[in-house]
N, CA and C of each residue as an Amber inpcrd file, in Angstrom:
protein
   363
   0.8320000  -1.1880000   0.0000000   0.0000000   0.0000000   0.0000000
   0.8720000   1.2450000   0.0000000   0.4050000   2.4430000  -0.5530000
   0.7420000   3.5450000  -0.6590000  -0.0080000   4.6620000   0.1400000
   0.4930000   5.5360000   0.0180000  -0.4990000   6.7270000  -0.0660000
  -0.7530000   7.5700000  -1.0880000  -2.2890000   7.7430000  -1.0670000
  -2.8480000   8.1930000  -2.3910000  -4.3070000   9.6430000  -1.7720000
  -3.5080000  10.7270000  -2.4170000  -4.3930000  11.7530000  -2.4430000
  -5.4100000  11.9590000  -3.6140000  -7.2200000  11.6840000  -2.9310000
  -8.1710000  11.5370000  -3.5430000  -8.7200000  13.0750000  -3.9840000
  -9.2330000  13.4850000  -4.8870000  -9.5610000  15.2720000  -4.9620000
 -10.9890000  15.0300000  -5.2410000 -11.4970000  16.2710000  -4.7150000
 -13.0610000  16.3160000  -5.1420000 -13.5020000  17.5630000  -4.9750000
 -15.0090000  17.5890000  -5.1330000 -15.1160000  19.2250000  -5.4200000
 -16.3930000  19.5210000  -5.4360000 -17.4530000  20.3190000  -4.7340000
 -19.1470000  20.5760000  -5.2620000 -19.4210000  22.0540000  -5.2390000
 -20.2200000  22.3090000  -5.2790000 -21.2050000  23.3560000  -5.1760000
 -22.4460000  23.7630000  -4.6370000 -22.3840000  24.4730000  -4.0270000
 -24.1190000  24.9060000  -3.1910000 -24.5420000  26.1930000  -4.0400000
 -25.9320000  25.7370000  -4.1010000 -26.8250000  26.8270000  -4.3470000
 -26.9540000  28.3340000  -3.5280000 -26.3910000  27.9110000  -2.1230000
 -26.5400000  29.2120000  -1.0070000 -26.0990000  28.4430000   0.2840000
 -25.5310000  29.0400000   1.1260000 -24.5280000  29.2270000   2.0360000
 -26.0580000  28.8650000   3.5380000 -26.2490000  27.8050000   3.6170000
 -27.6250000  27.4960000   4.6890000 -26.3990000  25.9310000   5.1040000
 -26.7400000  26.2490000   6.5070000 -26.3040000  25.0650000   6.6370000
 -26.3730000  23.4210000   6.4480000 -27.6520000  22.8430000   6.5580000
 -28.1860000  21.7070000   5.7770000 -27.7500000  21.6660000   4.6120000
 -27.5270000  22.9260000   3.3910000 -27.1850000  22.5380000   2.0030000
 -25.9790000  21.9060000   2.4300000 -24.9590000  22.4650000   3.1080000
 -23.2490000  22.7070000   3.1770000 -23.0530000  20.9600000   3.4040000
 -24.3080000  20.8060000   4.6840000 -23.4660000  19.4950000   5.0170000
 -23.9570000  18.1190000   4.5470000 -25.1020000  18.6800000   3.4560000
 -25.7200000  17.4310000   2.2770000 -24.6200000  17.3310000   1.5030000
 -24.1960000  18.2480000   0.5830000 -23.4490000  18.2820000  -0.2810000
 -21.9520000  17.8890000   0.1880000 -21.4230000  18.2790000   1.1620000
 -20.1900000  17.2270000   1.8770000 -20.4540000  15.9230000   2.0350000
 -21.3000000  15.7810000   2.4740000 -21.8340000  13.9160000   2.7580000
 -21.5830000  13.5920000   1.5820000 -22.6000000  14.1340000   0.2000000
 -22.8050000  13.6320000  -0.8030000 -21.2300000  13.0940000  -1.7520000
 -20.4960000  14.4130000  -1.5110000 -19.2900000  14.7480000  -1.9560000
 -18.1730000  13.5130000  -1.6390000 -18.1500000  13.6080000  -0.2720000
 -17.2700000  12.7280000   0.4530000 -17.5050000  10.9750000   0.4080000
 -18.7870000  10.6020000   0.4990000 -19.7720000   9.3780000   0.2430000
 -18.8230000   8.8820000  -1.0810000 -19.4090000   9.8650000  -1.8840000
 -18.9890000   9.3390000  -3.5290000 -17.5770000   9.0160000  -3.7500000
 -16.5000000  10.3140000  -3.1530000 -15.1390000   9.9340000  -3.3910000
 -14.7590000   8.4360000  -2.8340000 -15.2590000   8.1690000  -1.7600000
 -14.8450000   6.9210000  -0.9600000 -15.2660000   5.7430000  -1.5750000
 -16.6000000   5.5220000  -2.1930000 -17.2710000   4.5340000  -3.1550000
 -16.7450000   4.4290000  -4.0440000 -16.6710000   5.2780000  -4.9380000
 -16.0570000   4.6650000  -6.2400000 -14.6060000   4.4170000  -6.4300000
 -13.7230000   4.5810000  -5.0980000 -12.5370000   4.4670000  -5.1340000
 -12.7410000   3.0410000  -3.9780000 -13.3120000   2.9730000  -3.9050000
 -13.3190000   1.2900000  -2.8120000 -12.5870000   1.7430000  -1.4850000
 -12.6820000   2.9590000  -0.8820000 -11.6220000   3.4310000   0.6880000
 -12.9590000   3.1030000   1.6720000 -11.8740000   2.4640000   2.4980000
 -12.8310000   2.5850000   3.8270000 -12.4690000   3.0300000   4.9140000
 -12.8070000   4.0480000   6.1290000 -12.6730000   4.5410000   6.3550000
 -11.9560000   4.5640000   6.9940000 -10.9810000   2.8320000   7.5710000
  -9.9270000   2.4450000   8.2960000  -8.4180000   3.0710000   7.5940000
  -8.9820000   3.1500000   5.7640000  -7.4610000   3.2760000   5.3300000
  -7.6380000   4.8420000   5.0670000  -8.2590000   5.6190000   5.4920000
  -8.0180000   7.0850000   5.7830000  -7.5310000   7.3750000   6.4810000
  -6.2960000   8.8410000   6.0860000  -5.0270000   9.3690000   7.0530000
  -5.7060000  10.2240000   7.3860000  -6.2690000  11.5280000   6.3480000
  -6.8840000  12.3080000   6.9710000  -7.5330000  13.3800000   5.5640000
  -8.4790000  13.9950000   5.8720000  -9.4520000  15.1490000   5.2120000
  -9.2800000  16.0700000   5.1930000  -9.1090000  16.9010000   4.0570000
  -8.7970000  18.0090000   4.2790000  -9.7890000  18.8530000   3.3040000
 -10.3820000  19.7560000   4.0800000 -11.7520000  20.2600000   3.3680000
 -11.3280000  22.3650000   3.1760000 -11.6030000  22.4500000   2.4230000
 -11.7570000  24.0840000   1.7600000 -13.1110000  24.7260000   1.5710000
 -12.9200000  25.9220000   1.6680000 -14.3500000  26.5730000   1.4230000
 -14.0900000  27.8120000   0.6620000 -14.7870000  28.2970000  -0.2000000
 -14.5360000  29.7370000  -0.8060000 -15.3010000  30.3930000   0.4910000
 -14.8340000  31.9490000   0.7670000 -15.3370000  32.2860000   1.7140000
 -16.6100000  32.5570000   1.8790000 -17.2590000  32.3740000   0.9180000
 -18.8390000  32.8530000   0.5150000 -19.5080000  31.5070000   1.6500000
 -18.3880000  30.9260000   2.1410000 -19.7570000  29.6490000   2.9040000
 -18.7060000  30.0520000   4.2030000 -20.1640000  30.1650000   5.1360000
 -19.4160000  30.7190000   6.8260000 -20.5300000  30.0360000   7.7830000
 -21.9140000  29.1080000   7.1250000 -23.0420000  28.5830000   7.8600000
 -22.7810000  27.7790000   8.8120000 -21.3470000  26.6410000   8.4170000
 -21.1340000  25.8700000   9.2730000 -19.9560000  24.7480000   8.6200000
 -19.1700000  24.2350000   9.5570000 -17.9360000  23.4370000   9.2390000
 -17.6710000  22.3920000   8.4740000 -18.0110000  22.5070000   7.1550000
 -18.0090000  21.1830000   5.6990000 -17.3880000  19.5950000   6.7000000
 -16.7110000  19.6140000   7.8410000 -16.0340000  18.9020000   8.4520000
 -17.0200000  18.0620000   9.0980000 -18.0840000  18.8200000   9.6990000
 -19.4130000  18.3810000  10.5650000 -19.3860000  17.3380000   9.8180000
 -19.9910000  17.5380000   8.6340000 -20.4480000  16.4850000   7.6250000
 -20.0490000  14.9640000   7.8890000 -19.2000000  15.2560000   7.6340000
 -17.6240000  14.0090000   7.4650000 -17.7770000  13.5180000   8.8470000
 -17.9580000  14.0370000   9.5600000 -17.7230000  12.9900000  11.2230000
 -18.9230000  12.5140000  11.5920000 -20.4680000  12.7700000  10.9980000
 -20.9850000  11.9240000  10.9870000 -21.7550000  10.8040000   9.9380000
 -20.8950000  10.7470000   9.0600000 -20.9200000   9.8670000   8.0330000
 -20.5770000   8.0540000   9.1380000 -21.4000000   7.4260000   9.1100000
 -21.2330000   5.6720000   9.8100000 -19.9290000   5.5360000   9.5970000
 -19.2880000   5.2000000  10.6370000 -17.7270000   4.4690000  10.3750000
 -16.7620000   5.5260000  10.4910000 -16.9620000   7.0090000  10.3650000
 -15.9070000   7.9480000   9.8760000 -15.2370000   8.6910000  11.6340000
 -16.0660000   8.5780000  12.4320000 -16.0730000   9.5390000  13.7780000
 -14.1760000   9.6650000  14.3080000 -13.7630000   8.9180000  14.0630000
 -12.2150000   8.8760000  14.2500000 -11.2520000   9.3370000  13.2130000
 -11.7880000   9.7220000  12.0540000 -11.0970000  10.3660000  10.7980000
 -10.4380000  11.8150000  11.0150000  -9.6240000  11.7360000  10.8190000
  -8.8520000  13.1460000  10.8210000  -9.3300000  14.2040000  10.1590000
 -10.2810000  15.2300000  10.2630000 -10.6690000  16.1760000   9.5980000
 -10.5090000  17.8040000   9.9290000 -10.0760000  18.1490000   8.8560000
  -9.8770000  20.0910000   9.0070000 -10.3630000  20.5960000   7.8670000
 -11.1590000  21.6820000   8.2350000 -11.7330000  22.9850000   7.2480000
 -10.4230000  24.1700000   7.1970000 -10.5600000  24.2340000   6.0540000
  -9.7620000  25.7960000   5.9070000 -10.8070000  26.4930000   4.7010000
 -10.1910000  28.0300000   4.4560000 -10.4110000  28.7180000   3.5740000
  -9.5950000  28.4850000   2.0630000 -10.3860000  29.0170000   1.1910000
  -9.2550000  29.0060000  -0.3250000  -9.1600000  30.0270000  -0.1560000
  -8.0930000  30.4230000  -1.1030000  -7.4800000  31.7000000  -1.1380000
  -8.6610000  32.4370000  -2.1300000  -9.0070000  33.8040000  -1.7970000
 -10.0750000  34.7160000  -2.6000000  -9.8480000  35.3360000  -4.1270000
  -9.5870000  34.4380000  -4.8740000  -9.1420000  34.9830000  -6.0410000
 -10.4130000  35.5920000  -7.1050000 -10.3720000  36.9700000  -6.8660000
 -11.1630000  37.1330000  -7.8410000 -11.3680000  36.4870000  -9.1220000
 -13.0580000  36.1840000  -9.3620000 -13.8550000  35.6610000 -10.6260000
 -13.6570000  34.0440000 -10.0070000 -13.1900000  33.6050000  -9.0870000
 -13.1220000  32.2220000  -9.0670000 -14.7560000  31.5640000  -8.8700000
 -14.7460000  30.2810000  -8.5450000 -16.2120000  29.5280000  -8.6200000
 -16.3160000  29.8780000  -7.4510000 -17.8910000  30.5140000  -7.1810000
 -18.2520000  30.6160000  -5.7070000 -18.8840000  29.5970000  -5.2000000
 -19.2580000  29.8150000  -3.9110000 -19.8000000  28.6550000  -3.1930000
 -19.2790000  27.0870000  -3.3570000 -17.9340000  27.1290000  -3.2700000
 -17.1400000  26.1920000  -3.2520000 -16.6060000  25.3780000  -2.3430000
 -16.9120000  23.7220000  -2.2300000 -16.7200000  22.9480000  -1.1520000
 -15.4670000  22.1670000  -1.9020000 -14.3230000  21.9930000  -1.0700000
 -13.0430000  21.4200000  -2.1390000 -12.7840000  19.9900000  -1.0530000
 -12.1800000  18.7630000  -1.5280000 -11.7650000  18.0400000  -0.6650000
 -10.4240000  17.5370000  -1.3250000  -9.3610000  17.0550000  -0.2090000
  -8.3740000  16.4540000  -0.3360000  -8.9320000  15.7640000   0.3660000
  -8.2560000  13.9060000   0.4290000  -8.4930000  12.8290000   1.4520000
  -7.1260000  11.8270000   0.9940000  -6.6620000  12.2590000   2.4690000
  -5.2860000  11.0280000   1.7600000  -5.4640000   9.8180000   2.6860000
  -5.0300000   8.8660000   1.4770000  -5.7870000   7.3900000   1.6000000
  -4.5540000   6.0840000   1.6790000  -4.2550000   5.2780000   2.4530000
  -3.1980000   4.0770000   2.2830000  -4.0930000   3.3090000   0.8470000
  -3.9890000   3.0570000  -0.1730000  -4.4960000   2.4650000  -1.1030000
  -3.4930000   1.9770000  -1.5560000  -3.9950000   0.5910000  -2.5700000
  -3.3250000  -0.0020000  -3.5130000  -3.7180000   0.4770000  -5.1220000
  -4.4680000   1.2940000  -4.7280000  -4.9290000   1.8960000  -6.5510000
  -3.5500000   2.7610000  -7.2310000  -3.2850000   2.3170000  -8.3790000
  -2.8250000   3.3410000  -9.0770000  -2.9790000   4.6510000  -9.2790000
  -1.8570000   5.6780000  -9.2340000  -1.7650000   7.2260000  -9.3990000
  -2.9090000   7.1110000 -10.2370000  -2.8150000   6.6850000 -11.0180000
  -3.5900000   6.9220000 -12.8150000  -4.9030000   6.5510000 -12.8780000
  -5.4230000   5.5960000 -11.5950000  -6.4130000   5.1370000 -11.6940000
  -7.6860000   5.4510000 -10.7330000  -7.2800000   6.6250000  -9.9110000
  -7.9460000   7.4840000  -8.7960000  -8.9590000   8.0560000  -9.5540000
  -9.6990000   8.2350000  -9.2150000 -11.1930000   8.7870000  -9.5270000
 -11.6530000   9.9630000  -8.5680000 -11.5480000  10.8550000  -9.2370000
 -11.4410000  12.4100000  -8.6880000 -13.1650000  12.9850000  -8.8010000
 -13.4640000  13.1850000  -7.9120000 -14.8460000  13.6720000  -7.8230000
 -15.4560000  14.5350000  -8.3320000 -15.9670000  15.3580000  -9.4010000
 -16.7060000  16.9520000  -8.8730000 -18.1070000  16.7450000  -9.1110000
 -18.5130000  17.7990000  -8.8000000 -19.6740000  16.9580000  -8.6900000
 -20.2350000  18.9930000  -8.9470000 -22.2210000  18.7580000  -9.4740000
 -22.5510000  20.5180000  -9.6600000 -21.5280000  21.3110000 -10.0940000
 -21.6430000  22.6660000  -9.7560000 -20.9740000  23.4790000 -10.8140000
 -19.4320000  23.4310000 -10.9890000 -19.0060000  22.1490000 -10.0890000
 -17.7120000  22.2420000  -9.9930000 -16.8960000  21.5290000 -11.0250000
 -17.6600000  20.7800000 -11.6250000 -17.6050000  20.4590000 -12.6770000
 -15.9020000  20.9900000 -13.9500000 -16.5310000  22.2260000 -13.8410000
 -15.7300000  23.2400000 -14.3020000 -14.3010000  23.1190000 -13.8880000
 -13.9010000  22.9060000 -12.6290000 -12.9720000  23.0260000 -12.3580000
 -11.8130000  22.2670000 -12.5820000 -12.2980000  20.8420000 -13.1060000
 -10.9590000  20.2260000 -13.8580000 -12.3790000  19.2700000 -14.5280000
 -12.3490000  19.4810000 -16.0260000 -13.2720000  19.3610000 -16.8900000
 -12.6670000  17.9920000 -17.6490000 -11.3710000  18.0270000 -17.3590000
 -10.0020000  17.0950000 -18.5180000 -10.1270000  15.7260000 -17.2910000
 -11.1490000  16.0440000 -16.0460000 -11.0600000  14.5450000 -15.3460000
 -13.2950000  13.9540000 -15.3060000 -13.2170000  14.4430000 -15.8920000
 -15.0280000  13.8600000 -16.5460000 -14.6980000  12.9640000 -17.2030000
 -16.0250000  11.9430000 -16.7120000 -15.5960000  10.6970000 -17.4540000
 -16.9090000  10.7030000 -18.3310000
């Protein structure tokens, strides 16, 4: 086994807390499924927010997902670059896996789409 950093990415309609921490569940759920991780071979989470979301900690999410309550998780900010995608939920998750670099399956999911378009399958 290695370690392997998983990327992912969503979008909210508006900055309410219930959206923030559907769309993390949803977000986080998916990266872990289609990459076969369970939550034993997680090091740790690392979650971003454009500053436009301040409702509540994308992290919440993640610790109560079944199985996850011992997972290493931190929220930070992205940096404010004007014209960037707003309402932006970002994830890193680094993982002990046996999957190939090449064969990681990178999440985005809603308008985030956009943000690396060259990993749509």
């Amino acid at each position: 086994m290695t370690v392997r950093g998983l990327r992912g990415a969503t979008t909210v309609e508006r900055d309410e807390e219930q959206t923030v921490l559907q769309a993390t569940e949803a977000l986080v759920s998916e990266m872990a499924e289609v990459n076969g991780i369970d939550p034993q071979d997680i090091i740790s989470v690392l979650l971003s927010t454009t500053t436009d979301i301040k409702s509540t900690f994308p992290a919440k999410a993640v610790r109560m997902i079944e199985g996850w309550k011992y997972v290493p998780v931190m929220c930070t900010n992205e940096i404010d670059v004007p014209g960037s995608l707003p309402l932006c939920i970002r994830v890193l998750m680094h993982v002990n896996s046996d999957i190939a670099q090449q064969d990681v399956k990178h999440i985005y999911q809603n308008e985030a789409v956009k943000l690396r378009p060259d990993l749509q399958q």
